[in-house]
SEPAPA-896555 format. One line per 2 residues: number of its first residue (from 0); their letters; for each residue y, z, x of C-alpha. Coordinates in Angstrom, 1 decimal, decimal comma. Example, Ala and Ser with C-alpha at 12.3 -4.5 7.8 and 13.67 -1.06 7.14 Angstrom:
<rs>
0> AS> -4,5/7,8/12,3 | -1,1/7,1/13,7
</rs>
This chain:
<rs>
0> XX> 11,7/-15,1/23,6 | 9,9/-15,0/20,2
2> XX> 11,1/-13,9/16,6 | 9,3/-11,2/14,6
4> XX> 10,5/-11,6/11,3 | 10,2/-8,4/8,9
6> XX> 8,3/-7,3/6,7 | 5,7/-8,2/8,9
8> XX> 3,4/-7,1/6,0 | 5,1/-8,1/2,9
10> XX> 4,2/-6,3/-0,3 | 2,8/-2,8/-0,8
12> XX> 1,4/-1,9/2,8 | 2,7/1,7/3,8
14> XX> 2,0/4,3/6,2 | 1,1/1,7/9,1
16> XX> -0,9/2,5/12,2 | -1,1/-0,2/14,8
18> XX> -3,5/-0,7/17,6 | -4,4/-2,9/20,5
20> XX> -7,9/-3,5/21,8 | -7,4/-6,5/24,6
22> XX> -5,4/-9,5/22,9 | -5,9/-8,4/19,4
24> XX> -3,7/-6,2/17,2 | -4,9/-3,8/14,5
26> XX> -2,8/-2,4/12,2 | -4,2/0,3/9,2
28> XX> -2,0/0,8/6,0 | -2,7/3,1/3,0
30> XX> -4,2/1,9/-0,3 | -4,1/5,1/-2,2
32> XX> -6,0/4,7/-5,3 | -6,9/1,4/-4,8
34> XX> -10,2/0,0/-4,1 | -11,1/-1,0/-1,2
36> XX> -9,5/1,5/0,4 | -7,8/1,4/4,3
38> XX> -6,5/-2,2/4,3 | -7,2/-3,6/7,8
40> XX> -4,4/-6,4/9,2 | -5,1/-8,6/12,2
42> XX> -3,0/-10,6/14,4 | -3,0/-12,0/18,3
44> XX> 0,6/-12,6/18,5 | 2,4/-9,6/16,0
46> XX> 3,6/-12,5/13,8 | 1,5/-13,8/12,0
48> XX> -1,3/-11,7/10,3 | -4,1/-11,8/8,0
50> XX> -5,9/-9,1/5,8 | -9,8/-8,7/7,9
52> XX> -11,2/-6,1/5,7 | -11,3/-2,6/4,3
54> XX> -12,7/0,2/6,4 | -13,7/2,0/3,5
56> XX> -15,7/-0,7/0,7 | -19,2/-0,6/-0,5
58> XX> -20,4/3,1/-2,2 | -16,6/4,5/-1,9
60> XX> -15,7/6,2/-5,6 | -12,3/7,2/-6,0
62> XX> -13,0/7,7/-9,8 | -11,0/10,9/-11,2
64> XX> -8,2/10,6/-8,5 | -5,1/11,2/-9,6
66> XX> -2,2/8,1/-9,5 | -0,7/8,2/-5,6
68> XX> -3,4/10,1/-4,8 | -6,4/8,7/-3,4
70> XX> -6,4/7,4/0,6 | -3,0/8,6/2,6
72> XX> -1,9/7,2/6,1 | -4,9/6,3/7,6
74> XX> -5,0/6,0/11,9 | -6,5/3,9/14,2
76> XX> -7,1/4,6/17,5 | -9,7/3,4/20,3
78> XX> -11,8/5,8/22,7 | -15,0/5,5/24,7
80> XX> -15,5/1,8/23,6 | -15,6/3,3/19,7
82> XX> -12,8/2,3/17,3 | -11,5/5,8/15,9
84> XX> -10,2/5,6/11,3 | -9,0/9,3/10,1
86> XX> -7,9/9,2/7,1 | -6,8/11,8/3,9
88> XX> -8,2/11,7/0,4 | -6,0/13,1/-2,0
90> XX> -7,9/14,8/-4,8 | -4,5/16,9/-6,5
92> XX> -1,2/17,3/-6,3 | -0,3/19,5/-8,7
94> XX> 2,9/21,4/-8,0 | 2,3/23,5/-4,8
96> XX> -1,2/22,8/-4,6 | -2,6/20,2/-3,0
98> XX> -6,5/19,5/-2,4 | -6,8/17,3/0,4
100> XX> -9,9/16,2/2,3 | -9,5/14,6/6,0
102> XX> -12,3/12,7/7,6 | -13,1/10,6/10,3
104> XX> -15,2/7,5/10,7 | -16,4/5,0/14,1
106> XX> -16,8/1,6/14,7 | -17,9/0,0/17,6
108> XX> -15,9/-3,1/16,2 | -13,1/-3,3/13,6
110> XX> -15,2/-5,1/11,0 | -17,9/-2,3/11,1
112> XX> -20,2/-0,6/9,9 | -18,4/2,3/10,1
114> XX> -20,4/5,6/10,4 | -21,0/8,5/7,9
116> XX> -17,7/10,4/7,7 | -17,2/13,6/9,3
118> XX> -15,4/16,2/7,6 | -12,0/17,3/9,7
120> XX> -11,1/20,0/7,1 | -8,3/20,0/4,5
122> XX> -5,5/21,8/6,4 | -2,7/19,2/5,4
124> XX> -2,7/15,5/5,5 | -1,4/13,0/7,6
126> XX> -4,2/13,3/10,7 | -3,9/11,3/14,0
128> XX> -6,1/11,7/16,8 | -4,4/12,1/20,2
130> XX> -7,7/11,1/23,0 | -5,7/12,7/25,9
132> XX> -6,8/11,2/29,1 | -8,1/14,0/30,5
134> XX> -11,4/13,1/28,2 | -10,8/15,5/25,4
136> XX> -9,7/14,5/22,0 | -6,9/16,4/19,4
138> XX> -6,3/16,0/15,8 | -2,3/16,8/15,1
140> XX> -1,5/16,5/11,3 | 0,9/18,3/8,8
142> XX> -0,6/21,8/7,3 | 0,3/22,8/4,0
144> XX> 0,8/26,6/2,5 | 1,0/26,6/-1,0
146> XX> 2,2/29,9/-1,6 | 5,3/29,4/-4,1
148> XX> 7,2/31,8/-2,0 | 6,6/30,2/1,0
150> XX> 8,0/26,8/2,4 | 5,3/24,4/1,8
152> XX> 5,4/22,6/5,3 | 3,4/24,9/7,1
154> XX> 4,0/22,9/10,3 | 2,5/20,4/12,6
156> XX> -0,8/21,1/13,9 | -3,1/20,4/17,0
158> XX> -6,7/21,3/17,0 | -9,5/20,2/19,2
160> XX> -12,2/17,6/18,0 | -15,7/17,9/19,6
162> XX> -17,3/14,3/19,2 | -21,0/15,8/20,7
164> XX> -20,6/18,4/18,0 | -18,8/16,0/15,1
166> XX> -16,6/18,9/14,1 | -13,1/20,4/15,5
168> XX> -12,9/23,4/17,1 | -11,7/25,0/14,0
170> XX> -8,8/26,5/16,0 | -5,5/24,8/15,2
172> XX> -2,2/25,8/16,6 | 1,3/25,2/15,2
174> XX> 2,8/23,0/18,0 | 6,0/22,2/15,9
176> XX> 7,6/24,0/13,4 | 11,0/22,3/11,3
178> XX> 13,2/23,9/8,7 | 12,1/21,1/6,3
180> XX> 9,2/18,6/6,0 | 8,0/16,2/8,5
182> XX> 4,6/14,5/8,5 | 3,2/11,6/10,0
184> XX> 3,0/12,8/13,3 | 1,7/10,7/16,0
186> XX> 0,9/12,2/19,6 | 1,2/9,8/23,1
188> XX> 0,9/10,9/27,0 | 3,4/8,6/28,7
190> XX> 5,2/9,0/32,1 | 3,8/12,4/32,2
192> XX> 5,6/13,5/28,7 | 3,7/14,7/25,8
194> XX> 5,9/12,6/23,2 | 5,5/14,1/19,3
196> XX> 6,2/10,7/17,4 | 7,6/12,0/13,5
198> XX> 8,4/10,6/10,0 | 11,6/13,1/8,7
200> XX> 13,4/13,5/5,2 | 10,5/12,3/3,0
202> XX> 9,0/8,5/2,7 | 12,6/7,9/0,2
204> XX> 15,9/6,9/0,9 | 16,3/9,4/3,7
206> XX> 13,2/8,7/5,4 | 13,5/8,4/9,3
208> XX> 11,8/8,7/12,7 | 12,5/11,2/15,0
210> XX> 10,9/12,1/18,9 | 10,2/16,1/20,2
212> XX> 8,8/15,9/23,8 | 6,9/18,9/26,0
214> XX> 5,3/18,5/29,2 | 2,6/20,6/27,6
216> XX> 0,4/19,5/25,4 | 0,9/23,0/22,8
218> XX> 4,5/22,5/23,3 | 6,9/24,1/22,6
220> XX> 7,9/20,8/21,8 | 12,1/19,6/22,6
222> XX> 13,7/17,8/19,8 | 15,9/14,9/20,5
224> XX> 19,0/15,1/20,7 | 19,8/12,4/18,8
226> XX> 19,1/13,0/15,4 | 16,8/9,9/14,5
228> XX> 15,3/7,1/16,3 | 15,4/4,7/13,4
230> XX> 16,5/5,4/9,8 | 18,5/3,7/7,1
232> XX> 19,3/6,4/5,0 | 23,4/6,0/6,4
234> XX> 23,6/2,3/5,5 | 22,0/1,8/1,8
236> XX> 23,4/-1,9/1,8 | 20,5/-2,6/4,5
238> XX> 18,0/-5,3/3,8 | 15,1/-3,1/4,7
240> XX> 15,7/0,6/3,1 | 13,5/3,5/3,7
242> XX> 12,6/2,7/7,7 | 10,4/5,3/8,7
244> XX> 6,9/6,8/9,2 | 6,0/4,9/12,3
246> XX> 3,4/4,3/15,4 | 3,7/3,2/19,0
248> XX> 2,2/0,5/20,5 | 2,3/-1,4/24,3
250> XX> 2,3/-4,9/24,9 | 0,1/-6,6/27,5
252> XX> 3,8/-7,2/29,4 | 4,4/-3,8/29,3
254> XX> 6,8/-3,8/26,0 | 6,9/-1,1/23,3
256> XX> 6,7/-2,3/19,7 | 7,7/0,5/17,0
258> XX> 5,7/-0,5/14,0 | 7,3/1,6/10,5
260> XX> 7,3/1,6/6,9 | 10,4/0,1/5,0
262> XX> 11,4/-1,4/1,3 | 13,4/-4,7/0,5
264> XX> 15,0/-2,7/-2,8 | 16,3/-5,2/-5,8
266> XX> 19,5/-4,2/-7,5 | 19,2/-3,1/-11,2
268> XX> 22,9/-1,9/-13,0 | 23,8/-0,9/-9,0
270> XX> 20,9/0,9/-8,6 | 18,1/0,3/-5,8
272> XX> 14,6/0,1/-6,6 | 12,2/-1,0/-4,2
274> XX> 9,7/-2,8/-6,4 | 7,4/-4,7/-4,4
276> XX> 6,8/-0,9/-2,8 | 6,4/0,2/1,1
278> XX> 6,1/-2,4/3,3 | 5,4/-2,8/7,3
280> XX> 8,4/-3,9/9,8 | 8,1/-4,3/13,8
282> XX> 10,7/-3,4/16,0 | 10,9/-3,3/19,7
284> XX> 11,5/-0,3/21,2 | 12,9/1,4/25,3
286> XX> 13,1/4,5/26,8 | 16,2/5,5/28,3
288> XX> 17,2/6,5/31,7 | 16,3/10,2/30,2
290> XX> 13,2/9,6/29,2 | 14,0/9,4/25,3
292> XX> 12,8/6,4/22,9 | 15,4/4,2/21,4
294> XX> 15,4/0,7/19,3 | 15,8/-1,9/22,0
296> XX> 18,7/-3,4/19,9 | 20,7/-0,1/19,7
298> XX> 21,6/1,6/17,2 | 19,3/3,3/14,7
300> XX> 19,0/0,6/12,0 | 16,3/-1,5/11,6
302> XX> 16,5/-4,8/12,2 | 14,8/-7,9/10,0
304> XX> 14,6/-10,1/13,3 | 13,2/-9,0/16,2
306> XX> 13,1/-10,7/19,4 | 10,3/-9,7/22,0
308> XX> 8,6/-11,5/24,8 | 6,3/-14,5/24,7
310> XX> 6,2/-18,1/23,2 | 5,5/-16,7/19,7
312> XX> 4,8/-19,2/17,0 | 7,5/-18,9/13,4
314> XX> 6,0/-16,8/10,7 | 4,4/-18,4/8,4
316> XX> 5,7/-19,0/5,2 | 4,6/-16,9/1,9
318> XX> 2,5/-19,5/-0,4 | 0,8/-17,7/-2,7
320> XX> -2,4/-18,9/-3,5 | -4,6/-20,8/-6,9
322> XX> -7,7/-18,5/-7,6 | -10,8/-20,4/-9,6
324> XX> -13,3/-17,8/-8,7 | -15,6/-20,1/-7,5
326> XX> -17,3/-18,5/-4,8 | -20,0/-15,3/-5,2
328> XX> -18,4/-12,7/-4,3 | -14,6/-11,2/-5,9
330> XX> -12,5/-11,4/-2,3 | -11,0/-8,3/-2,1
332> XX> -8,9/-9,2/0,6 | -6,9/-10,7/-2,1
334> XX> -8,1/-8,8/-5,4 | -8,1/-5,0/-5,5
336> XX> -9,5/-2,5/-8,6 | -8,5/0,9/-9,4
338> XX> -10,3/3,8/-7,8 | -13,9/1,9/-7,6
340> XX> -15,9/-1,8/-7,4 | -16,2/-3,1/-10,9
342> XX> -20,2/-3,0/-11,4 | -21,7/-6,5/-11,7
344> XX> -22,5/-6,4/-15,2 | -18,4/-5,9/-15,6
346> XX> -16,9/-8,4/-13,7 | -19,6/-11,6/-13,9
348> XX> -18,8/-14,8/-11,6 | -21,9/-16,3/-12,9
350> XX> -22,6/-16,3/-16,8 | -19,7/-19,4/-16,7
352> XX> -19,2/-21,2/-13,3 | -15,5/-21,3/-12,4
354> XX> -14,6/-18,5/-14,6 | -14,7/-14,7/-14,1
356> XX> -16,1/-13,1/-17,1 | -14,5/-9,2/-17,3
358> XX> -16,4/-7,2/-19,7 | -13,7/-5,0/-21,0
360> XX> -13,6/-1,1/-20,0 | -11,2/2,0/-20,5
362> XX> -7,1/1,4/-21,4 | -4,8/1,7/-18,7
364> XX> -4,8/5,7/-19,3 | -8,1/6,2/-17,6
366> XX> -8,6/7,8/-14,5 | -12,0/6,0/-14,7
368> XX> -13,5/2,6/-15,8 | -11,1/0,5/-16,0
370> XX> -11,4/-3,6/-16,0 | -8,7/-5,3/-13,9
372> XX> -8,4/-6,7/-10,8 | -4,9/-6,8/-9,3
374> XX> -3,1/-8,4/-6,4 | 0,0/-7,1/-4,7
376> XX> 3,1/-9,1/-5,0 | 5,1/-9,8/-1,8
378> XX> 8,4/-11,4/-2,9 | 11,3/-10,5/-5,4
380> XX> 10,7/-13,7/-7,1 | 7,3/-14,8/-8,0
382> XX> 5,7/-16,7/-10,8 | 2,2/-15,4/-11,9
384> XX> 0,1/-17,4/-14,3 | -4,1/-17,3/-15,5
386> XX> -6,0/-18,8/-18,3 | -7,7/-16,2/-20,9
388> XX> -10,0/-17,7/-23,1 | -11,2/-14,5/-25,4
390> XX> -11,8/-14,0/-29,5 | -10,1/-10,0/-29,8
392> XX> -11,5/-9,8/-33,6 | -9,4/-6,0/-33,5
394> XX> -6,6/-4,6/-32,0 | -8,9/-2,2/-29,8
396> XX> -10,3/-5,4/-27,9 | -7,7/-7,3/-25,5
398> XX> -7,1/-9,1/-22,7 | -4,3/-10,9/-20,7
400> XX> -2,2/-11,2/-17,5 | -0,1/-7,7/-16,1
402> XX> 1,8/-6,7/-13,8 | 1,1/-2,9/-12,8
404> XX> 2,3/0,0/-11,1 | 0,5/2,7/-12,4
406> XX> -1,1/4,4/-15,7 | 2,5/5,3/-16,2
408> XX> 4,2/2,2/-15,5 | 3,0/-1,2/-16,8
410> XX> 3,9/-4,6/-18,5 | 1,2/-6,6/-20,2
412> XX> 1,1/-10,0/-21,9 | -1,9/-9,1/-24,0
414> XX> -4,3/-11,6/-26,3 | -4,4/-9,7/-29,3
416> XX> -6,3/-10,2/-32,3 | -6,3/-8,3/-35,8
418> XX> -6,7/-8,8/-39,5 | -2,8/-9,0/-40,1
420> XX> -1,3/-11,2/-37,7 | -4,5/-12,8/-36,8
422> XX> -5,5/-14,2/-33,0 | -1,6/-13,5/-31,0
424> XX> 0,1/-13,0/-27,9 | 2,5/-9,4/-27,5
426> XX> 3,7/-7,8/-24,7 | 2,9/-4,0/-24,6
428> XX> 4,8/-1,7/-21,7 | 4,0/1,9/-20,5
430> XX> 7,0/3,5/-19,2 | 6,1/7,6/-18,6
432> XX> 5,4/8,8/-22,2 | 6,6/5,6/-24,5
434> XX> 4,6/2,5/-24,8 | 6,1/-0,1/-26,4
436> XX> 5,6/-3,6/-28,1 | 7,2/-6,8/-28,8
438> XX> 6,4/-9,0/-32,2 | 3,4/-11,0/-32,1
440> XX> 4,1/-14,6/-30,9 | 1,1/-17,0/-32,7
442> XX> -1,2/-18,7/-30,3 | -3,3/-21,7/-30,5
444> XX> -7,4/-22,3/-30,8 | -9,1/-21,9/-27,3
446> XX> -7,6/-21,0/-24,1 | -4,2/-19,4/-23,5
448> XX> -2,2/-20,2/-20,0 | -0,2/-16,7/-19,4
450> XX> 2,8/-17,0/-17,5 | 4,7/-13,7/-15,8
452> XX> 7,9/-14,3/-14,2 | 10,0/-11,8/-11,9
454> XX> 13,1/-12,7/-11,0 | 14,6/-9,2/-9,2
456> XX> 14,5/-6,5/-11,8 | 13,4/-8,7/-14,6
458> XX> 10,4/-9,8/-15,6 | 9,9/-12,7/-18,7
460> XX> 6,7/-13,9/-20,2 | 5,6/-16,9/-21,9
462> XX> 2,0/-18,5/-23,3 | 1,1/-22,3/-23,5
464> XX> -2,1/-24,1/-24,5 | -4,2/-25,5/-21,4
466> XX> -3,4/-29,1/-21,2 | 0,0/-28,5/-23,0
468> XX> 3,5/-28,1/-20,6 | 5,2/-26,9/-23,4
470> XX> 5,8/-22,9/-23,0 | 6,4/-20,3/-25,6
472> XX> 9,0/-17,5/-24,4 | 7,6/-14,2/-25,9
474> XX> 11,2/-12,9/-26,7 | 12,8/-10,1/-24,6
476> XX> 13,8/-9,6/-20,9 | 11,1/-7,0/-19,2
478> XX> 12,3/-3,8/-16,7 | 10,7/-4,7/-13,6
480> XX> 12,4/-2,2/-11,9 | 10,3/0,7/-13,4
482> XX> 7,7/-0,4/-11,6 | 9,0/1,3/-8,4
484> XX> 8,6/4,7/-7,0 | 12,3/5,1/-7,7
486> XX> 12,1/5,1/-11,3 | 11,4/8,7/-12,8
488> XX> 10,5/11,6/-11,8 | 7,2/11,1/-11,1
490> XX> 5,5/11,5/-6,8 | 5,0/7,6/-6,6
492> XX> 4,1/6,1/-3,7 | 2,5/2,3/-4,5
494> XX> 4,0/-0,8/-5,4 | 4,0/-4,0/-8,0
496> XX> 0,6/-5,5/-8,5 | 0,1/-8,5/-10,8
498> XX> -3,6/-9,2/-12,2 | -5,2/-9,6/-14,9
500> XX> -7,3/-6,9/-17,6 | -9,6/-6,5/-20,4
502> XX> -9,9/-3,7/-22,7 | -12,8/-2,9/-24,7
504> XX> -11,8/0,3/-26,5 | -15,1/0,4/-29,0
506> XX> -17,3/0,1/-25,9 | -19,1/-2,7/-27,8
508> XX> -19,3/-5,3/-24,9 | -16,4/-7,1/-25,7
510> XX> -15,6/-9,7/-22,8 | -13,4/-11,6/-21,8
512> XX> -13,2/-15,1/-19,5 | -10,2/-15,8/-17,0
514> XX> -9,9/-18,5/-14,9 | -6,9/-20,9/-13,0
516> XX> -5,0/-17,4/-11,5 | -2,7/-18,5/-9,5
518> XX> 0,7/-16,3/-8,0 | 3,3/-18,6/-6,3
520> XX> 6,9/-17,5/-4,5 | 10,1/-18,9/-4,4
522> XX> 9,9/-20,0/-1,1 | 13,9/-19,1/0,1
524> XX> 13,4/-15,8/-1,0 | 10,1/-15,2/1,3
526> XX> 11,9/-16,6/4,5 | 13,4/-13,2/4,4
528> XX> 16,9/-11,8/4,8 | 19,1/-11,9/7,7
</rs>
């Protein structure tokens, strides 16, 4: 037997859909307003993965998209030798109303190109494609009514896709109807069983899984009588909180693997917040002498080990990584911008070799043209540090190392310059409506080294000279933990990135130079919990 050990995909990677085409395993995870968008994972064993792409890179403009908003749950799937991405774009989501576009793109492999999209509507969100095998093909999603004096969840949905005609049918019929939301529906013919795989009690800290069947494909649909097939929200000391929204898939052997979203939350004053965001587990899965789905361990809880079949290799160890930008091209398997690609002219890897050279854009308000490149973080404790060499001469030009949720929720160990404290380091935080700063903390000629420390909840910050070991504590203990969809009262739905920024708020073509970013992990704390 082999060990999966969860997260399989550590860090903010929700909504996964997993596939297998021959020995290779797919899995799809939402990026939201991040760009690229539709984060691609690859792996040959379900152990050990790597990023491969995005589906959705050069041309995409997510500019104007509202935070959370941008590219929900995408799915996979593979028909008639084509690999099959639908995905949502969020446009609003203001109150009832929602604006929601659904597409569909092709592939004839994973790494693309990927054709033109064609439009699916924007009933709901949350679109799968069920290829039934009698040869047709169904898109089942949620469908929203935003009538106040209506229940928003309108129900689940199954409508007929015409691939000769690159539209659906545009008849869609409720084939499942709850009391309260459930989304993420998923649709599989097995053992002559329609089987209506759903996410129940929202993607928080009553999110679950739950099974309806029919021998039909329109249903009516039988819910199981059990009330979940995996949840957490009855155990909140768990290690992995928030198990739900999930996909099948079969082994070569014949195994079912449930792949689902879940958090690792830090403890702040007793309270859970799940920091490092959504994340992707693996658990293996039966069905029972009735015919009904079930965690192969029993129970309902997910587990942080799994054991499945084969001679599977350990999981490799979280080690960060030292960026020098010394190659072309930004990777963006590793680095990721809001909404859009930084334009060339904005993000230079060649005016000074070994440095990136970030012309400075909007502040962290904007919607827009902002200048950052971000990275998600993957462990409770991490350490994040970069070089800035930049001359601010006011306070409307700066630059420095962040660490980032959203436009509402952000901690920033700035390079500040100005005509009463002169050239300085500060940390500035966004936390809903109040920004806030610490007292300037001088700085030396030349480069600055920019250290960000999380440890849990807390995050501390410090500056050195290159060359010099000796670090400077800018004073104050950080709130790490509003940097999590749990703080507020705000729909949030990423995680904690840490990067690195440059505001230029005259639009004079201020710039400045970054180089030696490097994020590293305390290496207990990524073997994971048992």
């Amino acid at each position: 037997m082999g060990v999966v050990r969860n997260p399989i995909l550590r860090g903010f990677n929700p909504d996964p859909s997993i596939l297998r085409v021959g020995d290779d395993y797919f899995i799809a995870t939402s990026t939201f307003e991040f760009h690229p968008a539709v984060r691609i994972h690859h792996s040959t064993d379900l152990v050990n993965w790597t990023v491969r792409g995005h589906a959705l890179d050069v041309g995409f403009d997510l500019r104007g998209i509202p935070d959370s908003g941008g590219v929900w749950a995408p799915s996979l799937s593979h028909s008639a030798g084509l690999f099959w991405l639908a995905y949502s774009v969020v446009r609003s989501m203001d109150g009832d109303d929602k604006d929601i576009d659904n597409y569909l793109m092709t592939a004839a492999s994973i790494d693309g190109p990927w054709s033109e999209p064609v439009y699916l509507g924007s009933r709901g969100f949350d679109f799968s494609f069920f290829h039934d095998p009698d040869g047709t093909h169904w898109v089942v999603g949620v469908q929203w009514d935003q009538r106040p004096e209506h229940p928003s969840f309108g129900g689940l949905v199954l409508e007929q896709y015409l691939p000769d005609e690159r539209r659906t049918s545009g008849e869609a019929r409720v084939i499942h109807q709850e009391s309260t939301l459930v989304e993420g529906p998923n649709l599989y013919r097995i053992d002559g069983w329609y089987y209506l795989l759903i996410a129940a009690g929202g993607t928080g800290w009553n999110h679950a899984i739950t099974v309806a069947r029919s021998r039909q494909r329109t249903g009516p649909y039988e819910r199981d009588v059990r009330p979940f097939v995996l949840t957490s929200r009855d155990a909140p000391g768990l290690a992995l909180q928030k198990a739900g929204h999930g996909e099948l898939v079969q082994t070569p052997s014949g195994e079912w693997m449930l792949v689902h979203l879940a958090s690792r939350p830090t403890l702040h004053l007793g309270e859970r917040f799940s920091t490092l965001g959504r994340e992707t587990c693996l658990q293996r899965v039966v069905f029972d002498e009735d015919g009904w789905l079930r965690l192969a361990q029993g129970g309902h809880h997910a587990a942080v080990q799994v054991e499945v079949d084969g001679d599977f290799p350990d999981r490799q160890a979280v080690r960060g990584f030292v960026e020098r930008f010394d190659a072309p091209d930004l990777d963006t398997r590793r680095w990721s911008t809001l909404r859009a690609a930084l334009a060339p002219g904005v993000a230079d890897l060649t005016a000074r070799p070994g440095w990136l050279r970030l012309r400075g854009g909007h502040s962290p308000a904007s919607v827009f043209d902002q200048s950052m490149i971000v990275t998600r973080v993957e462990e409770h404790r991490a350490m994040f540090e970069a070089t800035v060499d930049a001359e601010p001469t006011s306070p409307r030009e700066v630059a420095g190392a962040i660490a980032w949720y959203d436009r509402s929720g952000w901690i920033w160990l700035q390079l500040c310059g100005d005509a009463e404290t002169g050239r300085h380091a500060r940390v500035v935080s966004r936390d809903g409506a109040r920004t806030t700063r610490s007292a300037p903390v001088p700085v030396p000629d030349g480069s600055v080294r920019m250290r960000l420390t999380l440890d849990g909840p807390d995050l501390r910050f410090a500056v050195a000279a290159v060359g010099d070991d000796h670090w400077t504590d800018v004073p104050g203990v950080h709130p790490a933990w509003t940097l999590s969809d749990d703080h507020g009262d705000r729909l949030r739905f990423t995680g904690l990135f840490f990067g690195v920024r440059a505001d230029d708020l005259d639009g004079r073509g201020w710039s400045a130079d970054l180089t030696d970013v490097s994020l590293g992990y305390d290496e207990a704390d990524s073997a994971g919990e048992d």
